[in-house]
N, CA, C, O and CB atoms as a CASP TS submission, in Angstrom:
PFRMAT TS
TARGET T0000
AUTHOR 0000-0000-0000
METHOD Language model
MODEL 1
PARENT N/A
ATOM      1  N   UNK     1      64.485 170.897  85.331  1.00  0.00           N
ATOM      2  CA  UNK     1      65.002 172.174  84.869  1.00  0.00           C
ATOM      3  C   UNK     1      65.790 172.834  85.998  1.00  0.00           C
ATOM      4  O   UNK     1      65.482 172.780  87.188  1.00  0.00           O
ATOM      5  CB  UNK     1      63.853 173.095  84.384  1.00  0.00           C
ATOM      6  N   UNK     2      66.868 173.479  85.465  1.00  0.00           N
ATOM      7  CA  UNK     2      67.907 173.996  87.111  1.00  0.00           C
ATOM      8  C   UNK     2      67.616 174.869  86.700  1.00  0.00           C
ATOM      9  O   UNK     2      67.475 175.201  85.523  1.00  0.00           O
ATOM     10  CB  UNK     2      69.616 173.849  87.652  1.00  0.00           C
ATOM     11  N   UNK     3      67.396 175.693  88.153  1.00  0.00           N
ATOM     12  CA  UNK     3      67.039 177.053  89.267  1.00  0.00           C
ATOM     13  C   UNK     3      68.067 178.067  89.284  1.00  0.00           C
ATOM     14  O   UNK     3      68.984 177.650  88.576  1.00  0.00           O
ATOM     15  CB  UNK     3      66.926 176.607  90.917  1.00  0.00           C
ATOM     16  N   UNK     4      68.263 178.865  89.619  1.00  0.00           N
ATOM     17  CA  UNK     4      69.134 180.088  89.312  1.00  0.00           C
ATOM     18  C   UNK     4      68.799 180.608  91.157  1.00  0.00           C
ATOM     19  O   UNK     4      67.729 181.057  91.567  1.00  0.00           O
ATOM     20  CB  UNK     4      68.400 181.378  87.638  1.00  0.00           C
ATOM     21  N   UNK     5      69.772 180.424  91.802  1.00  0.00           N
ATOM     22  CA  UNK     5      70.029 181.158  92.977  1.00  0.00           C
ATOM     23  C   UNK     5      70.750 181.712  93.701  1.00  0.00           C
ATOM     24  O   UNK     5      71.786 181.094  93.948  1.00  0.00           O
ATOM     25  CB  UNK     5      69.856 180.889  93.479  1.00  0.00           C
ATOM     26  N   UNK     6      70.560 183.231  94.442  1.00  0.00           N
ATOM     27  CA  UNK     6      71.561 183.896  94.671  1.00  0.00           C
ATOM     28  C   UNK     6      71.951 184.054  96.459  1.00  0.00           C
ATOM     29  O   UNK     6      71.072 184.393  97.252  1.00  0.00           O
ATOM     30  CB  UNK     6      71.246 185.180  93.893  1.00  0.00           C
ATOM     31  N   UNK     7      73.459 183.735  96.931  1.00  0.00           N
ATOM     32  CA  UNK     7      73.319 183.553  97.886  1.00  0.00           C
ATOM     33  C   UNK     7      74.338 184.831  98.351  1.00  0.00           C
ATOM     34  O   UNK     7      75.116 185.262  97.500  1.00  0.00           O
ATOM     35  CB  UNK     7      73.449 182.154  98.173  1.00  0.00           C
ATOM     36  N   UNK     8      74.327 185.408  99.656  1.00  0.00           N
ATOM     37  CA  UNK     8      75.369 186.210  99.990  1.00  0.00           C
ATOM     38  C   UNK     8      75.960 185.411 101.114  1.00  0.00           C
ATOM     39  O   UNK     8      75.505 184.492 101.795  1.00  0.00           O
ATOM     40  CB  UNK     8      74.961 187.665 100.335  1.00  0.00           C
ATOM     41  N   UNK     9      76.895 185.922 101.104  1.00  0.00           N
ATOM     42  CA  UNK     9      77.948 185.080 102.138  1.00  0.00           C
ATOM     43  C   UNK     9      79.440 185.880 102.649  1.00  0.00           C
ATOM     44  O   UNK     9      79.954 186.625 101.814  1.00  0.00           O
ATOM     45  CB  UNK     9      78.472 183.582 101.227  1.00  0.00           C
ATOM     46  N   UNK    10      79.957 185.764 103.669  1.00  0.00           N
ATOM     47  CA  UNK    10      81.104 186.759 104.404  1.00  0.00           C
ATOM     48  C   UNK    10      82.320 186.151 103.424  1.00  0.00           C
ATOM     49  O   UNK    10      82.343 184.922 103.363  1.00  0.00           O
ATOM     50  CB  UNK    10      81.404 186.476 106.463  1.00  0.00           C
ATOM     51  N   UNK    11      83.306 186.851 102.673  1.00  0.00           N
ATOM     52  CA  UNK    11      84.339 186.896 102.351  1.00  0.00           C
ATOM     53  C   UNK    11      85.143 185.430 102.762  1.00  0.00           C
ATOM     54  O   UNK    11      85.668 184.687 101.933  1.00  0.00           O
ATOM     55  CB  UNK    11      84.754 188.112 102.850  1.00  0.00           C
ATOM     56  N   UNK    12      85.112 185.223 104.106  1.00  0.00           N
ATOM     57  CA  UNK    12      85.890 183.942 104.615  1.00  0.00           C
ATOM     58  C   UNK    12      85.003 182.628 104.052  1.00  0.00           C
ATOM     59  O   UNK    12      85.539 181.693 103.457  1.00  0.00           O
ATOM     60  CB  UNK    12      86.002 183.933 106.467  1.00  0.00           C
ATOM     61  N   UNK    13      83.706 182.696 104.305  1.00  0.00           N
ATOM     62  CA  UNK    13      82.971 181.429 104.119  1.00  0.00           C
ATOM     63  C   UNK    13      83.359 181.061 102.129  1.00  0.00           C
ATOM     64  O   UNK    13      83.512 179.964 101.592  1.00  0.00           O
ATOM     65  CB  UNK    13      80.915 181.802 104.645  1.00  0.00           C
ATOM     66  N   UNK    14      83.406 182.457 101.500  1.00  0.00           N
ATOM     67  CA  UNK    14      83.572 182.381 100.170  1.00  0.00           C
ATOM     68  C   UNK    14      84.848 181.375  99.777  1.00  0.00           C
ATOM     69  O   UNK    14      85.014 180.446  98.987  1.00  0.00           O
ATOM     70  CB  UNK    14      83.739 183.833  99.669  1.00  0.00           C
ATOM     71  N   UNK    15      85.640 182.065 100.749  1.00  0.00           N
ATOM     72  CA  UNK    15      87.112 181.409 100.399  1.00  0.00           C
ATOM     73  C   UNK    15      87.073 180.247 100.909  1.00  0.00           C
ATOM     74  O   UNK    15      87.993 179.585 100.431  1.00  0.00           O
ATOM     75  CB  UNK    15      88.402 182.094 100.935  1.00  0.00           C
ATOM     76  N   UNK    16      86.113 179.317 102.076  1.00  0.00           N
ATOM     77  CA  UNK    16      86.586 178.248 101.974  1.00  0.00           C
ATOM     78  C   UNK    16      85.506 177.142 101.191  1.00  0.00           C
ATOM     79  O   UNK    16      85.334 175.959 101.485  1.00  0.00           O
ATOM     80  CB  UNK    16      87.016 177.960 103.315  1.00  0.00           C
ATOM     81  N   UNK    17      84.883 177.886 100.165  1.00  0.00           N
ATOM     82  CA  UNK    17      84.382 176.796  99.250  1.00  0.00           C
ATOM     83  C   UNK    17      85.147 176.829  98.199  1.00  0.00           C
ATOM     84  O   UNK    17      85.370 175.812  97.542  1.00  0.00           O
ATOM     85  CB  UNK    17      82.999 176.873  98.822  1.00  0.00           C
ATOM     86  N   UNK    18      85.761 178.268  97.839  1.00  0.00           N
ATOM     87  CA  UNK    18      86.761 178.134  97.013  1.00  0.00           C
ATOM     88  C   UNK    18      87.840 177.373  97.303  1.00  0.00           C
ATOM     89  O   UNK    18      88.346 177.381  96.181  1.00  0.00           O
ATOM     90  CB  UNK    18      87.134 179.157  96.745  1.00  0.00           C
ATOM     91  N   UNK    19      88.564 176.731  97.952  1.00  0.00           N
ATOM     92  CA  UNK    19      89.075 176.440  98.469  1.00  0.00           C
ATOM     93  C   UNK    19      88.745 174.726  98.348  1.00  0.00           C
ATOM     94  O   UNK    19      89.695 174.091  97.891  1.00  0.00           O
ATOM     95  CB  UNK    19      89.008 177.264  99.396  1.00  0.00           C
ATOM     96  N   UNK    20      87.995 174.230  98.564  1.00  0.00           N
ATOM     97  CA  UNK    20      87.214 173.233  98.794  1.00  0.00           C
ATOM     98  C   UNK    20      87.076 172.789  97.528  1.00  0.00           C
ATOM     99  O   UNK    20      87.752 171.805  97.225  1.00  0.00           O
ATOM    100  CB  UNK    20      86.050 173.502  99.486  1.00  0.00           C
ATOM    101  N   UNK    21      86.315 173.304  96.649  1.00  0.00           N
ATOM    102  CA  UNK    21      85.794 173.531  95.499  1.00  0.00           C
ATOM    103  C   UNK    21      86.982 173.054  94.143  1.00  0.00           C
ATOM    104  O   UNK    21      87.001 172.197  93.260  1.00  0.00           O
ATOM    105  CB  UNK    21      85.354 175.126  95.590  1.00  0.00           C
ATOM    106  N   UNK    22      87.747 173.997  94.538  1.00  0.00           N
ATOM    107  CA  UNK    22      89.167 173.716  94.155  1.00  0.00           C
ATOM    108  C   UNK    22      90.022 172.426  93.831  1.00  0.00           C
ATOM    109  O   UNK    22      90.587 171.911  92.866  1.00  0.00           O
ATOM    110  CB  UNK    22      89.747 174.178  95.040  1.00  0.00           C
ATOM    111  N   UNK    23      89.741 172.127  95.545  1.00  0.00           N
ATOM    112  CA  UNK    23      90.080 170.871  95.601  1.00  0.00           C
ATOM    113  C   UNK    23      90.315 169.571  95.704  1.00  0.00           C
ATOM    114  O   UNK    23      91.187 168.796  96.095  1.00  0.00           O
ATOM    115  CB  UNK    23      90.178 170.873  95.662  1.00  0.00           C
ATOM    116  N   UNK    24      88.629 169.586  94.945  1.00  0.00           N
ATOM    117  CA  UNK    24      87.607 168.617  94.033  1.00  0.00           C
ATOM    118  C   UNK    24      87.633 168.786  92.447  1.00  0.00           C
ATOM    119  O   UNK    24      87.446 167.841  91.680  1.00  0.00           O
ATOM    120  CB  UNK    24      86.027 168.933  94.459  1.00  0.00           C
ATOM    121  N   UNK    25      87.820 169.752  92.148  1.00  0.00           N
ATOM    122  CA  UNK    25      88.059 170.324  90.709  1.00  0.00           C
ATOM    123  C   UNK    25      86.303 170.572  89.870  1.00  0.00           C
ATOM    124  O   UNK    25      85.808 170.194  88.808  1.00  0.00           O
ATOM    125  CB  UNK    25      89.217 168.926  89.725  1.00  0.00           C
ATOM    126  N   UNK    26      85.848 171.359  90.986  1.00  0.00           N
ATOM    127  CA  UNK    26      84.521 171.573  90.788  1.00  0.00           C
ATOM    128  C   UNK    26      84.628 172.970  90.762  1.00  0.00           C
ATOM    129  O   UNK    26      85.582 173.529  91.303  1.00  0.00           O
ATOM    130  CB  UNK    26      83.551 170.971  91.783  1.00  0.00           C
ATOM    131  N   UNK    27      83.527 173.736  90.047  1.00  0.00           N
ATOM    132  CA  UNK    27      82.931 174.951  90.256  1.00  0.00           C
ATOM    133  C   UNK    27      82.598 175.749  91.776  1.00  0.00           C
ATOM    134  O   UNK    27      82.894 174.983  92.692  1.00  0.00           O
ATOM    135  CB  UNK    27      81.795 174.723  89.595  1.00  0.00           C
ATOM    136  N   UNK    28      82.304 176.477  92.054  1.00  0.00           N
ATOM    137  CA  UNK    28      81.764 176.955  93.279  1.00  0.00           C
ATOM    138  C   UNK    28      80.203 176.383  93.341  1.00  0.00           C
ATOM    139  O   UNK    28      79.539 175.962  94.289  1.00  0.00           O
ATOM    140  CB  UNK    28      81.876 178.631  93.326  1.00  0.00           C
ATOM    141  N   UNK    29      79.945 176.523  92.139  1.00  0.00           N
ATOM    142  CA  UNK    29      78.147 176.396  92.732  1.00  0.00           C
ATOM    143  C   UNK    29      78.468 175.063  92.789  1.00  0.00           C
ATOM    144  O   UNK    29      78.315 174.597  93.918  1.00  0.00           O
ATOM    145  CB  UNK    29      76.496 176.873  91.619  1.00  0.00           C
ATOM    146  N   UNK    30      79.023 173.968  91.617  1.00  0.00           N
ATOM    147  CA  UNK    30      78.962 172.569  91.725  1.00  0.00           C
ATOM    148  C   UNK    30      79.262 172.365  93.052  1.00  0.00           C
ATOM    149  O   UNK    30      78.340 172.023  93.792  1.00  0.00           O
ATOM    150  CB  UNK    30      79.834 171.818  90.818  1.00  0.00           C
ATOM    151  N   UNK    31      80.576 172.536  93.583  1.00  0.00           N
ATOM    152  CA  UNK    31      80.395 172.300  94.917  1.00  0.00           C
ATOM    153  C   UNK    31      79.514 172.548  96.044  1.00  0.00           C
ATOM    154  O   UNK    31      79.478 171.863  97.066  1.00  0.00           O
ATOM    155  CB  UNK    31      81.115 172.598  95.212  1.00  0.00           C
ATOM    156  N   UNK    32      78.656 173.787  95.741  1.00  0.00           N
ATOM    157  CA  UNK    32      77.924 174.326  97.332  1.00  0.00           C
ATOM    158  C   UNK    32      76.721 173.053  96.740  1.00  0.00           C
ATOM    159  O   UNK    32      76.674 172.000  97.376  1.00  0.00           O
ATOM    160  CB  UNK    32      77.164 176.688  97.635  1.00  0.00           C
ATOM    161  N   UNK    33      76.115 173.177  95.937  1.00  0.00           N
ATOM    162  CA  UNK    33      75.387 171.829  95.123  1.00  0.00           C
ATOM    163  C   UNK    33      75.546 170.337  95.781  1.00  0.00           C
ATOM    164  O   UNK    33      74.652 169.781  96.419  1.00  0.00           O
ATOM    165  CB  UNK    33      76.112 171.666  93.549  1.00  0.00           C
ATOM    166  N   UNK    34      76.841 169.788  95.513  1.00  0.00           N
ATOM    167  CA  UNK    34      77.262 168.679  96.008  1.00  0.00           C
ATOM    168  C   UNK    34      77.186 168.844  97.264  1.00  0.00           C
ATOM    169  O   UNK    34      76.283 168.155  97.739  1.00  0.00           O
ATOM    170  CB  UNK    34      78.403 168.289  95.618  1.00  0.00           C
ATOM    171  N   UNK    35      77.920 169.660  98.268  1.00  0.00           N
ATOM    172  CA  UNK    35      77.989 169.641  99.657  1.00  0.00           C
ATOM    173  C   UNK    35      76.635 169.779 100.211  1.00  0.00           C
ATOM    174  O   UNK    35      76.284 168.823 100.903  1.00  0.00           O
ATOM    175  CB  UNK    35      78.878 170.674 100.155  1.00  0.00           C
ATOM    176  N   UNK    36      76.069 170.419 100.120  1.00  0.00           N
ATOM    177  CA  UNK    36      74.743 170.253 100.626  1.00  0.00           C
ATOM    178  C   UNK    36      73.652 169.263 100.687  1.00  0.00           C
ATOM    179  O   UNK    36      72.847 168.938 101.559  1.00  0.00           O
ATOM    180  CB  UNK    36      74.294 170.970 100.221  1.00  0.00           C
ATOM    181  N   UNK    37      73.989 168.726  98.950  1.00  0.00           N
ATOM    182  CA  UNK    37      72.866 167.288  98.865  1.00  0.00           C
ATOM    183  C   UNK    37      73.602 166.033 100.025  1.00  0.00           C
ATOM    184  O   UNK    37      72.999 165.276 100.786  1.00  0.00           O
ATOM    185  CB  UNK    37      72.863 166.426  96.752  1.00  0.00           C
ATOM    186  N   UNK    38      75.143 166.178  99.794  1.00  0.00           N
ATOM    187  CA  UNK    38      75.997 165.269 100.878  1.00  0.00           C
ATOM    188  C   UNK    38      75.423 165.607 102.158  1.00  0.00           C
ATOM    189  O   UNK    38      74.707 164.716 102.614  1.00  0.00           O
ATOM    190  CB  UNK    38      77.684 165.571 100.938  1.00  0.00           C
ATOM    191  N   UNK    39      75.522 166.504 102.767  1.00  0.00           N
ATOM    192  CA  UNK    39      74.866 166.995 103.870  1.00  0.00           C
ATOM    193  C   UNK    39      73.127 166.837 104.297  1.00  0.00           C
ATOM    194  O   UNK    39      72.846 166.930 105.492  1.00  0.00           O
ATOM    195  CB  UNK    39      75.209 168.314 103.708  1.00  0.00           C
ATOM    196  N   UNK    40      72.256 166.652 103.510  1.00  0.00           N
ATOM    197  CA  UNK    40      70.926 166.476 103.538  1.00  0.00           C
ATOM    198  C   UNK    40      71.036 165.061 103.550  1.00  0.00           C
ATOM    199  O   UNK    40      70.940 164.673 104.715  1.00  0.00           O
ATOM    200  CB  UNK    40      70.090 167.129 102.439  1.00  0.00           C
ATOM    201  N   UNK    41      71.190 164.166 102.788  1.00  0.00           N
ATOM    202  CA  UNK    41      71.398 162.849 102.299  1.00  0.00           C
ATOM    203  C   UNK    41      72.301 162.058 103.738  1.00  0.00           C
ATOM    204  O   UNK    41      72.237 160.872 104.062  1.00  0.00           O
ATOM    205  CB  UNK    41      72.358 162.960 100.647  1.00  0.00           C
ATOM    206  N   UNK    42      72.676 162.571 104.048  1.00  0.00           N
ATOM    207  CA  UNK    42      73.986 162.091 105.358  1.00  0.00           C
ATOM    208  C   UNK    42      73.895 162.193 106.519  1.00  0.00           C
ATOM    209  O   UNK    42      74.173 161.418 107.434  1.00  0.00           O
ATOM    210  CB  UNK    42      75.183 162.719 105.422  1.00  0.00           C
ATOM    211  N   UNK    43      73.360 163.498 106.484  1.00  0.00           N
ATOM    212  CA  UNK    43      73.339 163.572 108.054  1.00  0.00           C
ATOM    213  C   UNK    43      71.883 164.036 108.418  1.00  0.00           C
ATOM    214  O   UNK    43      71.445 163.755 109.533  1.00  0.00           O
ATOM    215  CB  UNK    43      74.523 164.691 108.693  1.00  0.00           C
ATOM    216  N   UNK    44      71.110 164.743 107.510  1.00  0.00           N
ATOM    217  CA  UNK    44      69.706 164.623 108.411  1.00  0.00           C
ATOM    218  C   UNK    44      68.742 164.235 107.673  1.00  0.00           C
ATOM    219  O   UNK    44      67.878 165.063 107.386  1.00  0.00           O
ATOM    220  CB  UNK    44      69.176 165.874 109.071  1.00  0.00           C
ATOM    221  N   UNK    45      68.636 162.815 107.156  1.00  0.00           N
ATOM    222  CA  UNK    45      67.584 162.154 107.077  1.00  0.00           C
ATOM    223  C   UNK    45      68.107 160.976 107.406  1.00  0.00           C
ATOM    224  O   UNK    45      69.212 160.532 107.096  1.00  0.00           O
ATOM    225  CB  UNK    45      66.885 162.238 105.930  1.00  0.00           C
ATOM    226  N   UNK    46      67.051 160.363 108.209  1.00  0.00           N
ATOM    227  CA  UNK    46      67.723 158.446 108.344  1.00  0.00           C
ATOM    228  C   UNK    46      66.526 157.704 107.816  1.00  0.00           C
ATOM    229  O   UNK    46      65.327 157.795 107.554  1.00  0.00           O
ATOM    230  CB  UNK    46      68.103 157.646 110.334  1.00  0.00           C
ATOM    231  N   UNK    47      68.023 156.581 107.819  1.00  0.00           N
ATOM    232  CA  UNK    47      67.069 155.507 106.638  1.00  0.00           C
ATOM    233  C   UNK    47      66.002 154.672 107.874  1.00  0.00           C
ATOM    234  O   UNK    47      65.954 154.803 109.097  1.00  0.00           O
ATOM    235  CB  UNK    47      68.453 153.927 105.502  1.00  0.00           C
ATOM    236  N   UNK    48      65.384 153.976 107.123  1.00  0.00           N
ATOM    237  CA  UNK    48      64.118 152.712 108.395  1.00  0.00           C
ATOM    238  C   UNK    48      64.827 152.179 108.518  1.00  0.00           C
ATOM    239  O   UNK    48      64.662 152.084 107.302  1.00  0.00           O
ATOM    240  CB  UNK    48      62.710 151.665 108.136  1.00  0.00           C
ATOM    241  N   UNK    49      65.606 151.611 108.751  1.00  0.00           N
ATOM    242  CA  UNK    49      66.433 150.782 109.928  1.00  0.00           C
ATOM    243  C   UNK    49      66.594 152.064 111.256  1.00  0.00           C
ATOM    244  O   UNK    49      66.144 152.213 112.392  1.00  0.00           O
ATOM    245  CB  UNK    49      68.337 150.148 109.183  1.00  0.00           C
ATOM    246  N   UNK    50      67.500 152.815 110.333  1.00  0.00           N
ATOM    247  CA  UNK    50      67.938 153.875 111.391  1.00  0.00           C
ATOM    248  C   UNK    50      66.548 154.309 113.157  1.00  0.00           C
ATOM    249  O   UNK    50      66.491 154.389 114.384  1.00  0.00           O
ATOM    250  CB  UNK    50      68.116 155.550 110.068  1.00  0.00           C
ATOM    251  N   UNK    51      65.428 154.483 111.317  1.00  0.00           N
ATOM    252  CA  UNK    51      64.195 155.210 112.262  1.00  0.00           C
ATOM    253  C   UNK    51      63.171 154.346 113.099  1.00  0.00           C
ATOM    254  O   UNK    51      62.277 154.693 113.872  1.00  0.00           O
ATOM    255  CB  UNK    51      63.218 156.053 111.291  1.00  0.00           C
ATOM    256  N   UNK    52      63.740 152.710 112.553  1.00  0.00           N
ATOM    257  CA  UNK    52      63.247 151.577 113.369  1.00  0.00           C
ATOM    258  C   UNK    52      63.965 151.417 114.874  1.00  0.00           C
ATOM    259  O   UNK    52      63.373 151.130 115.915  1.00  0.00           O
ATOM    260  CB  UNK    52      63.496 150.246 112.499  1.00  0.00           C
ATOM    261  N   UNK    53      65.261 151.652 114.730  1.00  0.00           N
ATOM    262  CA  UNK    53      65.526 151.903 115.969  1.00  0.00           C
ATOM    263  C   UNK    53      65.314 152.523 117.069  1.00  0.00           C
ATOM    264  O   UNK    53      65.244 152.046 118.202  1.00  0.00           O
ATOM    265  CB  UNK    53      66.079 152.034 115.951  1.00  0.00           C
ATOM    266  N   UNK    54      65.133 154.406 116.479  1.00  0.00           N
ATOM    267  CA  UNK    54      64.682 155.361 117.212  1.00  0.00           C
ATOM    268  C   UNK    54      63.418 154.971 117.713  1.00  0.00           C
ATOM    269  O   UNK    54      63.239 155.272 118.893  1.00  0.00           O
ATOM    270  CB  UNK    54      64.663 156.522 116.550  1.00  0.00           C
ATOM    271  N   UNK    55      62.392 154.320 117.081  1.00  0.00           N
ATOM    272  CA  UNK    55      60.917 154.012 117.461  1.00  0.00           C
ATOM    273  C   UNK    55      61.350 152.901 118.814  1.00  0.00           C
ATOM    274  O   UNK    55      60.905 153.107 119.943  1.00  0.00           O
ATOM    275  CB  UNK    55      59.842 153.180 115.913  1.00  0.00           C
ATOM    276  N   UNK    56      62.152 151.874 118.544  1.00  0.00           N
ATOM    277  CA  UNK    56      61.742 150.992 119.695  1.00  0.00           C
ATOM    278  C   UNK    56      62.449 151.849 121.474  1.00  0.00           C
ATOM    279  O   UNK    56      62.538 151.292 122.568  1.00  0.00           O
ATOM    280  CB  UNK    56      62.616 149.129 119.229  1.00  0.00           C
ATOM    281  N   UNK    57      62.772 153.104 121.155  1.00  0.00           N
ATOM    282  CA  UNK    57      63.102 153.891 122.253  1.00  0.00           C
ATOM    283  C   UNK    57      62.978 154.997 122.724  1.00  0.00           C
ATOM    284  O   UNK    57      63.731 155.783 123.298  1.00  0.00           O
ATOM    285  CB  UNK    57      63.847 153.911 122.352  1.00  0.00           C
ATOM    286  N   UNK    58      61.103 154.984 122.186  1.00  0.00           N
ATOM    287  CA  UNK    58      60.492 156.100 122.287  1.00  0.00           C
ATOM    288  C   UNK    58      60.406 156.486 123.771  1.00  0.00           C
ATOM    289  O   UNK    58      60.502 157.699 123.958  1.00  0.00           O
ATOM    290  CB  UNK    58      59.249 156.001 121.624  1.00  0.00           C
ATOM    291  N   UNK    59      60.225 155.625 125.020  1.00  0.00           N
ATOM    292  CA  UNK    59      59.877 155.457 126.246  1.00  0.00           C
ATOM    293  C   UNK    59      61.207 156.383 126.642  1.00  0.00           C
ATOM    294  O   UNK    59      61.137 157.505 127.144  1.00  0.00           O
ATOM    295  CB  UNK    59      59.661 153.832 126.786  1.00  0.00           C
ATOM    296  N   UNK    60      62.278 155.759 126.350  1.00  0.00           N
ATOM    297  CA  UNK    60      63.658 156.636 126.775  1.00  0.00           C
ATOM    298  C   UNK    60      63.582 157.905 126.413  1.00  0.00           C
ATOM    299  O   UNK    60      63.947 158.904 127.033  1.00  0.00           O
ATOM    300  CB  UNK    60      64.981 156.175 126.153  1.00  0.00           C
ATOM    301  N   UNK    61      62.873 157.766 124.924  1.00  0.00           N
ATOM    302  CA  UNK    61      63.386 159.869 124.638  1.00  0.00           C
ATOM    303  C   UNK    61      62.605 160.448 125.148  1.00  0.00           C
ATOM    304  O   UNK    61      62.846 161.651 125.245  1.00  0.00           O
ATOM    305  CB  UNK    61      63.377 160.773 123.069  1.00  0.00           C
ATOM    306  N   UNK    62      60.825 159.771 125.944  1.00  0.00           N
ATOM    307  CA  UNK    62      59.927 160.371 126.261  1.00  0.00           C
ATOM    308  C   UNK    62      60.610 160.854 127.562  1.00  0.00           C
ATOM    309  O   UNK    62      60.530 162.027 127.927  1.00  0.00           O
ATOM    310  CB  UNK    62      58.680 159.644 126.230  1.00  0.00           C
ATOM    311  N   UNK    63      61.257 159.946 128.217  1.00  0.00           N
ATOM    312  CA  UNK    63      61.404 160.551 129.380  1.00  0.00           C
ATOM    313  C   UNK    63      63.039 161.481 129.602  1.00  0.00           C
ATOM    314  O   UNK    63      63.296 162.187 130.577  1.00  0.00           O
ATOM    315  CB  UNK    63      61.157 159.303 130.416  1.00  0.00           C
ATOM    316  N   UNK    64      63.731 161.290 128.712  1.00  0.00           N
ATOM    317  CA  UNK    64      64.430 162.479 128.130  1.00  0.00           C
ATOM    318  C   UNK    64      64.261 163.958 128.336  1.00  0.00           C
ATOM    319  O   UNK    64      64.849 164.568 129.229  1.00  0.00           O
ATOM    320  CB  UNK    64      64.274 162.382 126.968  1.00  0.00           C
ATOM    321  N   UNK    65      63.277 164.619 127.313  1.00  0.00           N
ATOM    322  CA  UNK    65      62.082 165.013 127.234  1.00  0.00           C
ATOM    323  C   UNK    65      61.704 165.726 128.432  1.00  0.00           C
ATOM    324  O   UNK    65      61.978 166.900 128.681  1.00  0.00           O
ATOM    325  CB  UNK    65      61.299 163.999 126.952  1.00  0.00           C
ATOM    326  N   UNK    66      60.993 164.846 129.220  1.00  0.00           N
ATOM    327  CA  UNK    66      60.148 164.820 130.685  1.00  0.00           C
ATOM    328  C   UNK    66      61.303 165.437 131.535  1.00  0.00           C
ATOM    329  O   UNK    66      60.809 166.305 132.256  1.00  0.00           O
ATOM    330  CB  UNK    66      59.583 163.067 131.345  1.00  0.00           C
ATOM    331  N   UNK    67      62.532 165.338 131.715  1.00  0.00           N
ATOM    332  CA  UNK    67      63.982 165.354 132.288  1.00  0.00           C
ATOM    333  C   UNK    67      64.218 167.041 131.936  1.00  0.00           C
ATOM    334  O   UNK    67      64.044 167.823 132.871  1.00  0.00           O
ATOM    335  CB  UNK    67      65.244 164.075 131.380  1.00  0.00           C
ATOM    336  N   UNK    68      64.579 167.539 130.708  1.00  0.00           N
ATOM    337  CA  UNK    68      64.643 168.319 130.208  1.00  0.00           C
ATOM    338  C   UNK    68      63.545 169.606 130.593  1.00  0.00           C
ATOM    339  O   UNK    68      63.835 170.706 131.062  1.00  0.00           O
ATOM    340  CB  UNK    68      64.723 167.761 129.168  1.00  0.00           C
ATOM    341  N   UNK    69      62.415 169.160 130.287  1.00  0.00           N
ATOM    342  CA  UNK    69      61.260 170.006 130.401  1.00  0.00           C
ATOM    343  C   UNK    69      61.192 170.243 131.805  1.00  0.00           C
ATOM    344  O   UNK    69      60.673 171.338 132.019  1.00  0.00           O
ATOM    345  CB  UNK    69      59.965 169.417 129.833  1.00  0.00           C
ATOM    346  N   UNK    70      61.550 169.572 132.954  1.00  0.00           N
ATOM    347  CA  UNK    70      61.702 169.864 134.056  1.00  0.00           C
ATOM    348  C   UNK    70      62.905 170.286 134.986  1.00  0.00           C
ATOM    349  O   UNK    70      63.022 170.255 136.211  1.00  0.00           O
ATOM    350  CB  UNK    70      61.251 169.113 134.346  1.00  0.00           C
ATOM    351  N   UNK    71      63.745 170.687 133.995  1.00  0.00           N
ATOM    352  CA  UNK    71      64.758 171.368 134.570  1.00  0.00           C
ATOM    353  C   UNK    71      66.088 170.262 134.753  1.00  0.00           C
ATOM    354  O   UNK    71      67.246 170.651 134.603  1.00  0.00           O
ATOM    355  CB  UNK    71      64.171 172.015 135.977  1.00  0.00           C
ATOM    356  N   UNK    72      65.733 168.781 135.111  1.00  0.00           N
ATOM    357  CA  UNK    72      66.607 167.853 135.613  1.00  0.00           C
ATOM    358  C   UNK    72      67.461 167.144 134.602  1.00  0.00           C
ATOM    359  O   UNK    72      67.239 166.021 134.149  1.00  0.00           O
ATOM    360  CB  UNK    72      65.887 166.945 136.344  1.00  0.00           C
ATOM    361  N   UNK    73      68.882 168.265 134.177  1.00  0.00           N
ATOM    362  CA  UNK    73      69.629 168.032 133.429  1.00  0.00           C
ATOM    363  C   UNK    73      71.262 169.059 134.002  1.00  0.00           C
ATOM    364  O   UNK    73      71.320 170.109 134.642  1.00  0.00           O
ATOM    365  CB  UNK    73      68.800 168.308 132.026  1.00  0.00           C
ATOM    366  N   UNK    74      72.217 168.315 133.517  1.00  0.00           N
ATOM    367  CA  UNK    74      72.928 169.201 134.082  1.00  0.00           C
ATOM    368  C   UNK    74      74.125 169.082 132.577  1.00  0.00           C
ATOM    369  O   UNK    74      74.431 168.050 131.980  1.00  0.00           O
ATOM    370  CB  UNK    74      73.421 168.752 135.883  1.00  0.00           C
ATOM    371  N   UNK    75      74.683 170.745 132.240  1.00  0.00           N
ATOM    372  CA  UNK    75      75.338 171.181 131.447  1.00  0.00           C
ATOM    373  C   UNK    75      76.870 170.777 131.636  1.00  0.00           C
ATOM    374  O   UNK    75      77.471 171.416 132.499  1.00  0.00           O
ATOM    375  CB  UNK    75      75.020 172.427 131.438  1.00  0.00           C
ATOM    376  N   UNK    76      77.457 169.965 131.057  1.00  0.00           N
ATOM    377  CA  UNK    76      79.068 169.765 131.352  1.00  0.00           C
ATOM    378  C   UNK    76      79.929 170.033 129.891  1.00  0.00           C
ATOM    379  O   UNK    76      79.842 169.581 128.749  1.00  0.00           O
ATOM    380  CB  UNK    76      79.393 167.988 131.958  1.00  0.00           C
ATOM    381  N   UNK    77      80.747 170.957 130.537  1.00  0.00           N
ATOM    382  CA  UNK    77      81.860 171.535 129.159  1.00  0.00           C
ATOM    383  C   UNK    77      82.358 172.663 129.936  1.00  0.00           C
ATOM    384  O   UNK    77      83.188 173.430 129.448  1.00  0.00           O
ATOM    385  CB  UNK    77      81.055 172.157 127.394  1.00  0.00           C
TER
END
């Protein structure tokens, strides 16, 4: 059963789903709908392969981590 939800948003962000939305030939909600499941689905969940990888380099992120938490990192940009 679909949900009924209300979102507020700044004038600019409006216009560029309209925009977007547009030019897919979708609705506004269809699009914020689509873009988001694209966005959940894509970029932050990984598949077991993905998360088989991350596991065999737990030692590296531990000491990542360890690096971080102790200050020994340095900011470049």
């Amino acid at each position: 059963m679909s949900k009924t939800i209300t979102v507020r948003i700044e004038d600019k962000v409006y216009d560029l789903f309209k925009k977007a939305a547009n030019s897919q030939n979708r609705s506004i909600p269809n699009y914020m709908e689509f873009a988001t499941l694209n966005f959940i689905l894509n970029e932050s969940v990984v598949d077991d392969k993905e998360m088989n990888e991350i596991l065999l380099h737990t030692d590296d992120l531990d000491k990542g981590l360890s690096d971080i938490a102790n200050g020994r990192y340095k900011i470049i940009g």
